[in-house]
N, C-alpha and C positions, 0 to 999 in steps of 0.2 A: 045436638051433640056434634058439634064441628070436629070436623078429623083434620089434624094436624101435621098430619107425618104418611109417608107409605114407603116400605122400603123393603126388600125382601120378603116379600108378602104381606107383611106386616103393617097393620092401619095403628095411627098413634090416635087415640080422641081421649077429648077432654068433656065434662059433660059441666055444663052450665049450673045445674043443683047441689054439686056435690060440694060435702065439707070432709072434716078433719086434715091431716094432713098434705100438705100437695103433691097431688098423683097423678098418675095419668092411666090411661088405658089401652091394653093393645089386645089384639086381635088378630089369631093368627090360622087361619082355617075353623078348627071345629074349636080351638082353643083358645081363652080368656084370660088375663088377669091384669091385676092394678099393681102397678109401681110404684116407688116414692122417686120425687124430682130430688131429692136432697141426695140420696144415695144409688139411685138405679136399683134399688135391692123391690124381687117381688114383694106385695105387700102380703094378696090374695088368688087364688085362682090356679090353674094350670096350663103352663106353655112348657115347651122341650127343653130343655139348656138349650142346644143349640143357640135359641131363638131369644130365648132368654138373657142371654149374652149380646145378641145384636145389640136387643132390646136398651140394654142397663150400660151399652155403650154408648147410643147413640143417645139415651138420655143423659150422662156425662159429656160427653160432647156438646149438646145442646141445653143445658143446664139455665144457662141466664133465659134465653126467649122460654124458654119453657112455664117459668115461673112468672115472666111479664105474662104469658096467657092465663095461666092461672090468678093472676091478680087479675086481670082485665074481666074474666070470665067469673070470679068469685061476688066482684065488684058491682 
């Protein structure tokens, strides 16, 4: 599960097995949850708004690599 991101506490990973939708994963102290690359929106899980918000920026921001890892890593 290569970690992709760190930024505010926050680890972005991507896990090599996973399927449906492309997501990613962050991790943020005791807190977890999956996003979608399409929207930033959580999928599953619990993190703070706060953090939340980082989160579903910087996956808008970083939207195209994001999805080239997840192709690469689906593949």
């Amino acid at each position: 599960m290569p970690r992709v991101a760190y930024f505010f506490g926050i680890s972005i990973y991507m896990y090599m097995d996973d399927h449906g939708v492309p997501h990613c994963h962050a991790v943020y102290g005791d807190y977890a949850g999956a996003f979608a690359i399409q929207s930033g929106e959580l999928l599953s899980g619990q993190v703070p708004p706060q953090q939340v918000k980082k989160i579903k920026d910087f996956i808008l921001a970083n939207q195209s690599e994001l999805m080239e890892k997840w192709d690469e890593l689906s593949n």
